[in-house]
N, CA, C and O atoms as a GROMACS GRO file, in nm:
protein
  568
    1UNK      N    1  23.059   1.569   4.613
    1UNK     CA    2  22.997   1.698   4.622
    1UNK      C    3  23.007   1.748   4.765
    1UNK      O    4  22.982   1.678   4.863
    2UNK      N    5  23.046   1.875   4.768
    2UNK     CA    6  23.103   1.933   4.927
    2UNK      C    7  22.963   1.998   4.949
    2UNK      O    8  22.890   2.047   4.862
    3UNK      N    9  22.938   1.988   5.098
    3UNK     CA   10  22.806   2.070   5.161
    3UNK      C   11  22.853   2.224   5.192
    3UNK      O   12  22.939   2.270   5.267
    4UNK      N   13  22.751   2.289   5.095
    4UNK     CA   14  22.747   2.446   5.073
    4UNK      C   15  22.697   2.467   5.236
    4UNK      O   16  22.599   2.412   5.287
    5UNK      N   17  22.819   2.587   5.324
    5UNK     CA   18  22.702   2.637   5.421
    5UNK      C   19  22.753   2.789   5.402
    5UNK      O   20  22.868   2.819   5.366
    6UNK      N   21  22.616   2.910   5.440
    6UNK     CA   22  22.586   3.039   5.383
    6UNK      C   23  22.715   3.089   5.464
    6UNK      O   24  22.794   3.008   5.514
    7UNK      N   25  22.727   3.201   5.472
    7UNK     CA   26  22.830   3.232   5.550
    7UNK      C   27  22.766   3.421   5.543
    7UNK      O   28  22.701   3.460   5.446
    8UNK      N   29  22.797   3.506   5.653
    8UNK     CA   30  22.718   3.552   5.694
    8UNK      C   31  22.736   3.664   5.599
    8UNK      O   32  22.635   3.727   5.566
    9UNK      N   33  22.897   3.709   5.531
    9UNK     CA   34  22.935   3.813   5.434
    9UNK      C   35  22.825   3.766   5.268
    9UNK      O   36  22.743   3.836   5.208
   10UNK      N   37  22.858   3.659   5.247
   10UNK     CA   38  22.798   3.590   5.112
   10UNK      C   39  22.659   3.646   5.094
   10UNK      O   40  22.627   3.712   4.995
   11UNK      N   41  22.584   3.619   5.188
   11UNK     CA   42  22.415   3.635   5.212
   11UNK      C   43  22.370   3.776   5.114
   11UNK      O   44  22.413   3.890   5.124
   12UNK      N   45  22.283   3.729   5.029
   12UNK     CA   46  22.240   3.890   4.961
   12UNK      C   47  22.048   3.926   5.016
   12UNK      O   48  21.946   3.863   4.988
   13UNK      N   49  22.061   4.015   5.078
   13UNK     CA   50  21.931   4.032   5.113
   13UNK      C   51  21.789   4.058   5.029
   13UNK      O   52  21.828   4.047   4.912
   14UNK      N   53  21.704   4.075   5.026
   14UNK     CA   54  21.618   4.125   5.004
   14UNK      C   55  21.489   4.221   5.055
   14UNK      O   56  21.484   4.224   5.178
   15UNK      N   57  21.409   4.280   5.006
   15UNK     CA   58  21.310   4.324   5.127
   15UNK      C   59  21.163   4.290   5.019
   15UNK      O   60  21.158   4.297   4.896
   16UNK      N   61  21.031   4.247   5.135
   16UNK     CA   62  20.936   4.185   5.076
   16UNK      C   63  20.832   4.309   5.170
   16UNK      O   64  20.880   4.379   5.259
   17UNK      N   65  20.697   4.316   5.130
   17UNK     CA   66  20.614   4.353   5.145
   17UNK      C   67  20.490   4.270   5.148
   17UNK      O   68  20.448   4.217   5.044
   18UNK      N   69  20.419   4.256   5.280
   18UNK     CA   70  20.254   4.155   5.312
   18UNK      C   71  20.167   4.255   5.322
   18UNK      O   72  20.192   4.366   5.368
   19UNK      N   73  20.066   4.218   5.280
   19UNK     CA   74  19.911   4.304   5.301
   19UNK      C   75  19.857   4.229   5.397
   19UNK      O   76  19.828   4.120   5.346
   20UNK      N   77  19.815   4.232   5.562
   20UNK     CA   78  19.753   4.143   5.610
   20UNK      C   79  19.621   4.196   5.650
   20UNK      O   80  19.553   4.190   5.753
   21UNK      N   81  19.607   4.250   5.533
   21UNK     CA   82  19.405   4.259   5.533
   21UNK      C   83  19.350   4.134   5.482
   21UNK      O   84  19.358   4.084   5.370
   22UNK      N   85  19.278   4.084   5.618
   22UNK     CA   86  19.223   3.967   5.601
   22UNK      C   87  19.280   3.837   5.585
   22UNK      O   88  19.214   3.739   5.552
   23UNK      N   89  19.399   3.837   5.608
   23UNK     CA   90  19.498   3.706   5.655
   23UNK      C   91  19.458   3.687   5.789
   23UNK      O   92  19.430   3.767   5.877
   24UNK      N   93  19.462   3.586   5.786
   24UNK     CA   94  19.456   3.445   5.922
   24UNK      C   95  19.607   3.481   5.971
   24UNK      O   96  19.711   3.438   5.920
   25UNK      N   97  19.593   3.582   6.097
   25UNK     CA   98  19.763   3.592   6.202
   25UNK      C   99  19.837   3.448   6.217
   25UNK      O  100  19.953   3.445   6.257
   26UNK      N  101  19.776   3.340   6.188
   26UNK     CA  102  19.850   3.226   6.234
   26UNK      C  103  19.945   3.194   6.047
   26UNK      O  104  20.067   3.208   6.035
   27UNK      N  105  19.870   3.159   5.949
   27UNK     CA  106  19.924   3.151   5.843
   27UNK      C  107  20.017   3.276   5.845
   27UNK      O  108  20.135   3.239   5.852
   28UNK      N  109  20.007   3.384   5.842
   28UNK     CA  110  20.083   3.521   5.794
   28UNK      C  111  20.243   3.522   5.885
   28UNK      O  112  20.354   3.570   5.863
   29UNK      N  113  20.205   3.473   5.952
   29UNK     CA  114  20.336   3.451   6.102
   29UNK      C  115  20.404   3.373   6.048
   29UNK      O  116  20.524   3.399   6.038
   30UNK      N  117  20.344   3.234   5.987
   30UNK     CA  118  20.478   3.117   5.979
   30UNK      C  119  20.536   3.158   5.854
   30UNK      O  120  20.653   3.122   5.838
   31UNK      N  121  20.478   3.232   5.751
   31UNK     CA  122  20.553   3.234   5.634
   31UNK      C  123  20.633   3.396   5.631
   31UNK      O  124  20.706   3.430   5.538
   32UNK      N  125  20.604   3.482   5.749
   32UNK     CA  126  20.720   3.590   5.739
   32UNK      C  127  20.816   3.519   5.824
   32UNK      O  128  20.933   3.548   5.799
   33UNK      N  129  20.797   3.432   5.918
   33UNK     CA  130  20.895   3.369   5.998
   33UNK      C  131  20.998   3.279   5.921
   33UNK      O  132  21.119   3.267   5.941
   34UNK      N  133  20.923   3.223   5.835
   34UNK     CA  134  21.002   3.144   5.704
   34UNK      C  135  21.114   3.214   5.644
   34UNK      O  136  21.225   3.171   5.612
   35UNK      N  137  21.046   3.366   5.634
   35UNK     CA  138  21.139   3.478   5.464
   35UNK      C  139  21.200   3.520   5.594
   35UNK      O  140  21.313   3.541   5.551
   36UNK      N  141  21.208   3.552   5.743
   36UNK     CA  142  21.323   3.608   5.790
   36UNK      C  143  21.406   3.487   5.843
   36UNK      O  144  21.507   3.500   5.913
   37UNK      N  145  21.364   3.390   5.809
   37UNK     CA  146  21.526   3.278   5.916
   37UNK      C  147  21.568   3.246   5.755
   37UNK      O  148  21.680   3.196   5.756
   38UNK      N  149  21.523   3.257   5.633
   38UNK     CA  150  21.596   3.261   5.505
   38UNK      C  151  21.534   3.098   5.449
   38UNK      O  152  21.582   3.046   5.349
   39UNK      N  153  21.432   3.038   5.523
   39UNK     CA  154  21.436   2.872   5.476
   39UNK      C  155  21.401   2.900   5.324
   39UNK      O  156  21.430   2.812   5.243
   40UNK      N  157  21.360   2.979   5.293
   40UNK     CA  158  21.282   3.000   5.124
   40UNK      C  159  21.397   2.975   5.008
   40UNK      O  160  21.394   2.929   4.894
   41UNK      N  161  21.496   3.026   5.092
   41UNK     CA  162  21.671   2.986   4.977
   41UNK      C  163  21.685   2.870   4.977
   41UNK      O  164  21.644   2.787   5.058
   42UNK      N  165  21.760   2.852   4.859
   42UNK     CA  166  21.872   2.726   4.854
   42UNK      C  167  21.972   2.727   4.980
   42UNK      O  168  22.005   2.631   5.049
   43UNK      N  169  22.012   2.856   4.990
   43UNK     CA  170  22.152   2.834   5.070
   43UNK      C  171  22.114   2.816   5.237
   43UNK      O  172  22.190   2.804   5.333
   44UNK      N  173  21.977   2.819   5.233
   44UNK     CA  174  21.943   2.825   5.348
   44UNK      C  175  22.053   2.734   5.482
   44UNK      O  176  22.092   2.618   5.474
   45UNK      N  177  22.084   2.845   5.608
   45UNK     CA  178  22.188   2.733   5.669
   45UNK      C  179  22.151   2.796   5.831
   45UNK      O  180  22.161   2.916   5.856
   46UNK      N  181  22.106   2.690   5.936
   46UNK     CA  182  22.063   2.724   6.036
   46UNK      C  183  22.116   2.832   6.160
   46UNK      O  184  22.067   2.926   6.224
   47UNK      N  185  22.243   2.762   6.153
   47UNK     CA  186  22.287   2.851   6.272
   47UNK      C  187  22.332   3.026   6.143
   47UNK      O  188  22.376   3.116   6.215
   48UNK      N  189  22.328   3.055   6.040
   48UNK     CA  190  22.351   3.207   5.987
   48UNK      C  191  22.219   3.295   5.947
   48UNK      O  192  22.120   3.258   5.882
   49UNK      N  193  22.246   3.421   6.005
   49UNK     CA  194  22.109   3.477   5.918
   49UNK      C  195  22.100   3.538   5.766
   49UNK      O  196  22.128   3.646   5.715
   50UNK      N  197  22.054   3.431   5.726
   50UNK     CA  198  22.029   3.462   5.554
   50UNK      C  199  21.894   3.452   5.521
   50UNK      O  200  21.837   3.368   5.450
   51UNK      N  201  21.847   3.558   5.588
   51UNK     CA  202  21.704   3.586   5.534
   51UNK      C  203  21.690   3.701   5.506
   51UNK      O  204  21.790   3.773   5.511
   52UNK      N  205  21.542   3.765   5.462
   52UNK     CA  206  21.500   3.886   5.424
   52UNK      C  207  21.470   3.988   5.562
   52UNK      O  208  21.482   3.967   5.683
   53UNK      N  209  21.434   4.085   5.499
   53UNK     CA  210  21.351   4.227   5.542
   53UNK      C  211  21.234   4.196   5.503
   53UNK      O  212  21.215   4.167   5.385
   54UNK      N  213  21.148   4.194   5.580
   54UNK     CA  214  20.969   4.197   5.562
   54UNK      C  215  20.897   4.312   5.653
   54UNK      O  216  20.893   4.326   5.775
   55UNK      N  217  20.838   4.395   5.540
   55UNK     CA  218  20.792   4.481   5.592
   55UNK      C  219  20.601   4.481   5.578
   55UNK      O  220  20.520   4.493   5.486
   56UNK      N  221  20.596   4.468   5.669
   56UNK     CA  222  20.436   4.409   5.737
   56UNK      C  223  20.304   4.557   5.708
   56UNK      O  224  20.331   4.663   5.765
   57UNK      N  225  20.180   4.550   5.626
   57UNK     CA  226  20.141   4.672   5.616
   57UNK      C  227  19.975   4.618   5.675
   57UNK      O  228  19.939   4.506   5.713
   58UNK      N  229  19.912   4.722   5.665
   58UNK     CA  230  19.739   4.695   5.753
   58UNK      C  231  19.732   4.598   5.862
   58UNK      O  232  19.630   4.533   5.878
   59UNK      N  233  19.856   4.582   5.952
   59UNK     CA  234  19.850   4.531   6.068
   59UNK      C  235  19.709   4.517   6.161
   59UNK      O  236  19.676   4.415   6.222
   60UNK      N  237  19.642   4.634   6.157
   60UNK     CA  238  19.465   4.633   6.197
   60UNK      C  239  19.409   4.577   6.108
   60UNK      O  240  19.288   4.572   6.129
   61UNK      N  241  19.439   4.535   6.021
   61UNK     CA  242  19.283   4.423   5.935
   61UNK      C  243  19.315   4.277   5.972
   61UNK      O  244  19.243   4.193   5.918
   62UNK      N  245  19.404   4.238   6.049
   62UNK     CA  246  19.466   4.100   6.043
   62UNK      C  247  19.332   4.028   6.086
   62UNK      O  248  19.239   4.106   6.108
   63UNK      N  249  19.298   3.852   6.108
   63UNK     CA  250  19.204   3.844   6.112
   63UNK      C  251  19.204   3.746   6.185
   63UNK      O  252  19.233   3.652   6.111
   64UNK      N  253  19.180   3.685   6.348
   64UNK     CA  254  19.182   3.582   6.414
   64UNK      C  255  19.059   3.528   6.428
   64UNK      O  256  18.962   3.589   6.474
   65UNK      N  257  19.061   3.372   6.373
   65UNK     CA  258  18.927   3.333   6.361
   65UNK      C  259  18.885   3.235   6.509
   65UNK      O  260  18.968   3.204   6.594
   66UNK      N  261  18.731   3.197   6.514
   66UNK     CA  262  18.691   3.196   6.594
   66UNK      C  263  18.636   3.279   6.710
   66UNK      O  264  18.549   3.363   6.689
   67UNK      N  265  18.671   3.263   6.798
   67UNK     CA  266  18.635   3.333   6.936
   67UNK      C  267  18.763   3.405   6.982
   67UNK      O  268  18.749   3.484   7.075
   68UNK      N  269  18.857   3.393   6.941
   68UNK     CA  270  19.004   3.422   6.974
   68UNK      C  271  19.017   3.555   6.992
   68UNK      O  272  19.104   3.600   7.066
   69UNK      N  273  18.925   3.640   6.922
   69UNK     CA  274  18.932   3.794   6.960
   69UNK      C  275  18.879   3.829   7.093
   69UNK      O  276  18.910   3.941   7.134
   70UNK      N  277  18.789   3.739   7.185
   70UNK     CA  278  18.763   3.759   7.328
   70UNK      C  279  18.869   3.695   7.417
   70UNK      O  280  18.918   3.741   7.520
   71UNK      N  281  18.895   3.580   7.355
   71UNK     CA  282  18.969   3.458   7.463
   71UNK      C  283  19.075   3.489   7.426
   71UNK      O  284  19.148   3.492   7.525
   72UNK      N  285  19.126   3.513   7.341
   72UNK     CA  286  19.310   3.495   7.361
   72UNK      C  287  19.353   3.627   7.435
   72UNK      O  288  19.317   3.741   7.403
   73UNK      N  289  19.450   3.586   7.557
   73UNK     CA  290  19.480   3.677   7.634
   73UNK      C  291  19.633   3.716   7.592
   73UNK      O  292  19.698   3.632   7.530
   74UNK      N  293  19.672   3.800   7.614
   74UNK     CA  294  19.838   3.858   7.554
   74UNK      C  295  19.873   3.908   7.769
   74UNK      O  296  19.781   3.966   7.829
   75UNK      N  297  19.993   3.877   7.838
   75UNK     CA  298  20.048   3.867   7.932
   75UNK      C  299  20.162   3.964   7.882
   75UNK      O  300  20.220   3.947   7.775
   76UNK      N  301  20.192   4.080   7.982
   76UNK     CA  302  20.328   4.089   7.957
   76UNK      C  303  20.354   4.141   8.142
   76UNK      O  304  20.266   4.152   8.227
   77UNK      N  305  20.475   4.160   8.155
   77UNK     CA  306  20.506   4.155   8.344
   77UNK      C  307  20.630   4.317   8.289
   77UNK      O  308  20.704   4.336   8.193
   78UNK      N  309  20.592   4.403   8.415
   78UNK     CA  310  20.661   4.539   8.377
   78UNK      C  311  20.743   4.509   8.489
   78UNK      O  312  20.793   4.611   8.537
   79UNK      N  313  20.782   4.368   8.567
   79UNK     CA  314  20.932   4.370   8.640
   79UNK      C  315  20.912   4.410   8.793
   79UNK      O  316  21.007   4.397   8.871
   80UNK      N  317  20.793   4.456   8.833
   80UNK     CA  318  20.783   4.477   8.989
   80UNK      C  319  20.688   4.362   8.986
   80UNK      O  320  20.634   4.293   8.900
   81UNK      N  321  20.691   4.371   9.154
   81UNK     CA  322  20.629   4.256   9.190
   81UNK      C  323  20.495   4.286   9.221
   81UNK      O  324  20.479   4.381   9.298
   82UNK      N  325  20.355   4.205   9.162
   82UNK     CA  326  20.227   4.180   9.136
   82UNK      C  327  20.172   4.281   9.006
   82UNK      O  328  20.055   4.316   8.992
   83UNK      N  329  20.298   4.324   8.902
   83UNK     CA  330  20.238   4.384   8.823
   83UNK      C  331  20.218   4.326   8.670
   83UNK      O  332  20.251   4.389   8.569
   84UNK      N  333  20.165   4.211   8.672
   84UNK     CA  334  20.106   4.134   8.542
   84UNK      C  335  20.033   4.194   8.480
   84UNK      O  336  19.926   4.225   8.532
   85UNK      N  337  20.066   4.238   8.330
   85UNK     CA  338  19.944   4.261   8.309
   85UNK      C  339  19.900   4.216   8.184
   85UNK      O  340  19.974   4.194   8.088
   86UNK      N  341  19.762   4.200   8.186
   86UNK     CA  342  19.686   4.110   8.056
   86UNK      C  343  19.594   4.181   7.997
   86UNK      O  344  19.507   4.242   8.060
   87UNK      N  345  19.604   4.181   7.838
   87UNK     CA  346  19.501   4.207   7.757
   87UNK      C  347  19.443   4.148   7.687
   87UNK      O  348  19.523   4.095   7.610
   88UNK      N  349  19.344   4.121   7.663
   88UNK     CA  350  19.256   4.053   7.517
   88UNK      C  351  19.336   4.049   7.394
   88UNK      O  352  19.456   4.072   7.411
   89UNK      N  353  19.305   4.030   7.300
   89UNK     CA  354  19.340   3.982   7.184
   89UNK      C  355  19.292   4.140   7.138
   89UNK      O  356  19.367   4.236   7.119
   90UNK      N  357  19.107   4.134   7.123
   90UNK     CA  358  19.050   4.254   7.068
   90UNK      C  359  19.069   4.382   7.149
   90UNK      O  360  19.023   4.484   7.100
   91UNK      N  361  19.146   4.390   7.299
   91UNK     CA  362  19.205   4.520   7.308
   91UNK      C  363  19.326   4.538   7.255
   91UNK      O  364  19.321   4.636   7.181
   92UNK      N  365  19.429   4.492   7.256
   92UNK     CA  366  19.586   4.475   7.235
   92UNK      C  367  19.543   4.504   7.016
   92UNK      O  368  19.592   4.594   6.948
   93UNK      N  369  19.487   4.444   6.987
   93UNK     CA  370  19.438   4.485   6.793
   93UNK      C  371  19.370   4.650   6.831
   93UNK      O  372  19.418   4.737   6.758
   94UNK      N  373  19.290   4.690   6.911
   94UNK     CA  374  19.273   4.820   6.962
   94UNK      C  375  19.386   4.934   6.918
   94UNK      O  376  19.396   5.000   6.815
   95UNK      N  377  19.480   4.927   7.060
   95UNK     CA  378  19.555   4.960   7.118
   95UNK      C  379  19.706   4.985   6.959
   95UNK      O  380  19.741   5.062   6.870
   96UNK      N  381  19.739   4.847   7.027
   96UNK     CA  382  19.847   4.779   6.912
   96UNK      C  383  19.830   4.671   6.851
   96UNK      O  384  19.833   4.554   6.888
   97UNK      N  385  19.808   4.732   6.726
   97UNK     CA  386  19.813   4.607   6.649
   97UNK      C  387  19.900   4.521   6.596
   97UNK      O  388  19.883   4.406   6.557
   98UNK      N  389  20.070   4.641   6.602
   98UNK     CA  390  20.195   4.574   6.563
   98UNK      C  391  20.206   4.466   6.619
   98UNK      O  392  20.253   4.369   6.560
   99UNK      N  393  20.155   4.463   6.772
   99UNK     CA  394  20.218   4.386   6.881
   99UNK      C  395  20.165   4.247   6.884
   99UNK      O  396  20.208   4.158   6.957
  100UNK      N  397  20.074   4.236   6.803
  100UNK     CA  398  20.006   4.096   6.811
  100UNK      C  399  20.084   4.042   6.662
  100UNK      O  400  20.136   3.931   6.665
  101UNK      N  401  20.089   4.104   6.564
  101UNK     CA  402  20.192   4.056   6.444
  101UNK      C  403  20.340   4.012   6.507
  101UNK      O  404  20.394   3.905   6.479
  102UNK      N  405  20.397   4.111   6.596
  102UNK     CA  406  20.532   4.077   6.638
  102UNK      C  407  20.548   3.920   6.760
  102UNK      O  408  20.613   3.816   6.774
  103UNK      N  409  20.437   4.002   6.825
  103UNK     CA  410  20.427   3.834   6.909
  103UNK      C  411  20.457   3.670   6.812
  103UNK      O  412  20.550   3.595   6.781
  104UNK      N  413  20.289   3.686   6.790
  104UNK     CA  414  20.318   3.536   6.679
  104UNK      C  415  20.434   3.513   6.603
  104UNK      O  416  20.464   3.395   6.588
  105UNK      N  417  20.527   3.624   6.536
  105UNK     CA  418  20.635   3.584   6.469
  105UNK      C  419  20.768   3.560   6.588
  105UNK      O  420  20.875   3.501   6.582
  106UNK      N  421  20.734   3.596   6.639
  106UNK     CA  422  20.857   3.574   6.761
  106UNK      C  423  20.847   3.422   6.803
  106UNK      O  424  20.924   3.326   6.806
  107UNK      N  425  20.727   3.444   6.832
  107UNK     CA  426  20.689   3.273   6.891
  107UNK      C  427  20.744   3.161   6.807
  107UNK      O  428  20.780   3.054   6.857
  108UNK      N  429  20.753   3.202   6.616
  108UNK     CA  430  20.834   3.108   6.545
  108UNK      C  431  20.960   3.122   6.522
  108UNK      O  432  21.014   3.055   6.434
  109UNK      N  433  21.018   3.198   6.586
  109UNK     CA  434  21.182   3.206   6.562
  109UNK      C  435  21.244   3.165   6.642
  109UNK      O  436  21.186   3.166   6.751
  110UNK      N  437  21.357   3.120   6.643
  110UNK     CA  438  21.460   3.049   6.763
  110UNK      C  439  21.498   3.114   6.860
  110UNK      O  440  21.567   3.214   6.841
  111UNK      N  441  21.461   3.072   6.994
  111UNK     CA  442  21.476   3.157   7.132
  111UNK      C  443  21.620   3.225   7.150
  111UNK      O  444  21.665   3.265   7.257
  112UNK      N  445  21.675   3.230   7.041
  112UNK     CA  446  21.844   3.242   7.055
  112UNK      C  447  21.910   3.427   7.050
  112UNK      O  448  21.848   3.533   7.046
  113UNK      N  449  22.016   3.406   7.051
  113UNK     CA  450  22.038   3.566   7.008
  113UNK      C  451  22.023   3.586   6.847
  113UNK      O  452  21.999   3.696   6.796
  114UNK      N  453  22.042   3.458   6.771
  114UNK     CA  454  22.013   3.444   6.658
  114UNK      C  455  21.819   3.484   6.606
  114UNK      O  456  21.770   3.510   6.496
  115UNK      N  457  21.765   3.474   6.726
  115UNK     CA  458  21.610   3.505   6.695
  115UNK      C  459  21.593   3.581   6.690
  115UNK      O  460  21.510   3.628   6.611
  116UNK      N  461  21.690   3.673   6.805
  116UNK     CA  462  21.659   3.843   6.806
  116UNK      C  463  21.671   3.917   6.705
  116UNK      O  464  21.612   4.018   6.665
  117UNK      N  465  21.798   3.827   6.648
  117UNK     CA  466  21.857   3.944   6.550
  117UNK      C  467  21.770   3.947   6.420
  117UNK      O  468  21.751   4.054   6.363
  118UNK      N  469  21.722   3.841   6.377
  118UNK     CA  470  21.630   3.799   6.328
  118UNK      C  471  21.504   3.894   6.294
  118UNK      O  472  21.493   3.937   6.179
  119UNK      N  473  21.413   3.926   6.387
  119UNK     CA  474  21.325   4.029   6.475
  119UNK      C  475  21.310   4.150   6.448
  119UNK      O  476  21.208   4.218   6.435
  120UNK      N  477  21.475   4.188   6.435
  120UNK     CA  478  21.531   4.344   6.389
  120UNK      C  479  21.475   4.338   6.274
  120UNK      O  480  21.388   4.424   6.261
  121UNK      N  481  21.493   4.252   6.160
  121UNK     CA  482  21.397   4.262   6.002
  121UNK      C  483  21.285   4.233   5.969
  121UNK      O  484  21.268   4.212   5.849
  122UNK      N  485  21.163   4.220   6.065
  122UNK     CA  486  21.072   4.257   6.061
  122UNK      C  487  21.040   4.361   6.081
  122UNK      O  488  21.087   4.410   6.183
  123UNK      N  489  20.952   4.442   6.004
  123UNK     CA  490  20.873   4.608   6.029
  123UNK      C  491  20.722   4.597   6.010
  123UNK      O  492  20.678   4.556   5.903
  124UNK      N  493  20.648   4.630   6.103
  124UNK     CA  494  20.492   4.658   6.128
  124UNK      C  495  20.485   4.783   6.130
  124UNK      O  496  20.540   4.862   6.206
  125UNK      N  497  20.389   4.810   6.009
  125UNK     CA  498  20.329   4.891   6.007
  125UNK      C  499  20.143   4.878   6.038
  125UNK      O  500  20.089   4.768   6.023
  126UNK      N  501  20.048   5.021   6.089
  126UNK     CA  502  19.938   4.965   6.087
  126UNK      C  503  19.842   5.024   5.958
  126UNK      O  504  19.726   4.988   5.944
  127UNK      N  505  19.904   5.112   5.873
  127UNK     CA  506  19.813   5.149   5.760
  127UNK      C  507  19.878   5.087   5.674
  127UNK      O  508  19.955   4.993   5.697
  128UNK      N  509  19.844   5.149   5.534
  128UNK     CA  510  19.894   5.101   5.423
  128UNK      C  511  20.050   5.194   5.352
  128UNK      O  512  20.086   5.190   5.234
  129UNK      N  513  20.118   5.270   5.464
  129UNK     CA  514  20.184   5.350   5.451
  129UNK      C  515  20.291   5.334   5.488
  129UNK      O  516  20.281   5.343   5.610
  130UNK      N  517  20.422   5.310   5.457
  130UNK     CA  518  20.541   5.262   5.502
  130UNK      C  519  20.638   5.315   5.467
  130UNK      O  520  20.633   5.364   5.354
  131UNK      N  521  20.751   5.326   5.536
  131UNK     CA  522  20.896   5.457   5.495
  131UNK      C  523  21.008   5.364   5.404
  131UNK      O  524  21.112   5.423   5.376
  132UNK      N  525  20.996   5.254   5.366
  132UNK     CA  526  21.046   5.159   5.298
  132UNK      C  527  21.066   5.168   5.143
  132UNK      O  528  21.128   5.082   5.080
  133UNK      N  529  21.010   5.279   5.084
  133UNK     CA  530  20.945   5.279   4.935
  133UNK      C  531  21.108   5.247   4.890
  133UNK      O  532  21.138   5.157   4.812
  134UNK      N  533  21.188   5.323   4.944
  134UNK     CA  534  21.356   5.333   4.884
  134UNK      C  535  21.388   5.208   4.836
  134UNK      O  536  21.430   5.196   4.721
  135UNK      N  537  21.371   5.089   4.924
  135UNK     CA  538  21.433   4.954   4.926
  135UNK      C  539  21.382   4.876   4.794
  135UNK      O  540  21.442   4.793   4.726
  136UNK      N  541  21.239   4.936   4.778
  136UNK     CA  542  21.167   4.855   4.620
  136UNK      C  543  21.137   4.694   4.659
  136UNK      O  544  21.181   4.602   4.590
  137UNK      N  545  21.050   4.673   4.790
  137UNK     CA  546  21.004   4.588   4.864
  137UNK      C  547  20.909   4.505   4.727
  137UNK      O  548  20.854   4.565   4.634
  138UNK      N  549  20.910   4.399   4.742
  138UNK     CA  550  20.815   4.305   4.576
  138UNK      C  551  20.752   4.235   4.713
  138UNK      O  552  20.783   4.197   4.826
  139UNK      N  553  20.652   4.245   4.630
  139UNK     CA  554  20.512   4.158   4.691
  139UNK      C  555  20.549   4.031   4.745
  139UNK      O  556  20.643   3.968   4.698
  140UNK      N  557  20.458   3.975   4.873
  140UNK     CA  558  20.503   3.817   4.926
  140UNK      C  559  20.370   3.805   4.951
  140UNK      O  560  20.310   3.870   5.036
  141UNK      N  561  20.310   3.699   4.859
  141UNK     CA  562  20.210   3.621   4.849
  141UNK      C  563  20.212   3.475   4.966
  141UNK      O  564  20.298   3.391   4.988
  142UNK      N  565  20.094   3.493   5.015
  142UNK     CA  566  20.152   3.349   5.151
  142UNK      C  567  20.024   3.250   5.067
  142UNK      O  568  20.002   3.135   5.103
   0.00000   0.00000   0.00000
């Protein structure tokens, strides 16, 4: 028996839809991180991207438990020098809420150009309203 690997023309996509009202950001991250590097297939094959489109909806209801909405700090650096700058968890869910969904899923994808591209098929939205209807996105239960 010869070892099947995906090849990048073969790959048939899909697109999925999450409700993360009231999901735990840490569970909701590893399993869209899962449906975009493709591990959910059979054909699943590391170095190709054969995964889905996940399109992310109520980004503001997500739900970090504990204390994590004071203490977890989000860092980003705008490239001059002494300009760090840091937000809370519960300002940055304020502000942007995409940005705390996109973080955590980044954090599980491969630091590669393969991660980036990856990245591109995720979509955050923060209501329940999304420009996706065309694609006929089916529910992803985590």
């Amino acid at each position: 028996m010869k070892t099947y690997q995906a090849k990048p023309g073969e790959v048939t996509r899909e697109w999925y839809v999450i409700d993360l009202a009231d999901v735990s950001l840490g569970r909701a991250a590893t399993r869209i991180a899962n449906v975009l590097r493709g591990k959910h297939k059979p054909e699943f094959t590391p170095h190709v991207d054969a995964g889905d489109f996940v399109v992310v909806i109520n980004a503001e209801k997500v739900k970090l438990t504990g204390n994590k909405l004071k203490d977890k700090v989000y860092h980003r650096h705008t490239g001059w020098i002494g300009n760090l700058r840091s937000q809370t968890a519960e300002e940055l869910l304020a502000t942007k809420p995409d940005a705390i969904i996109r973080t955590a899923v980044r954090g599980m994808l491969p630091k590669t150009i393969l991660g980036r591209q990856l990245l591109k098929k995720l979509k955050v939205y923060t209501g329940t309203e999304h420009p996706h209807a065309a694609q006929q996105p089916q529910p992803l239960s985590l």
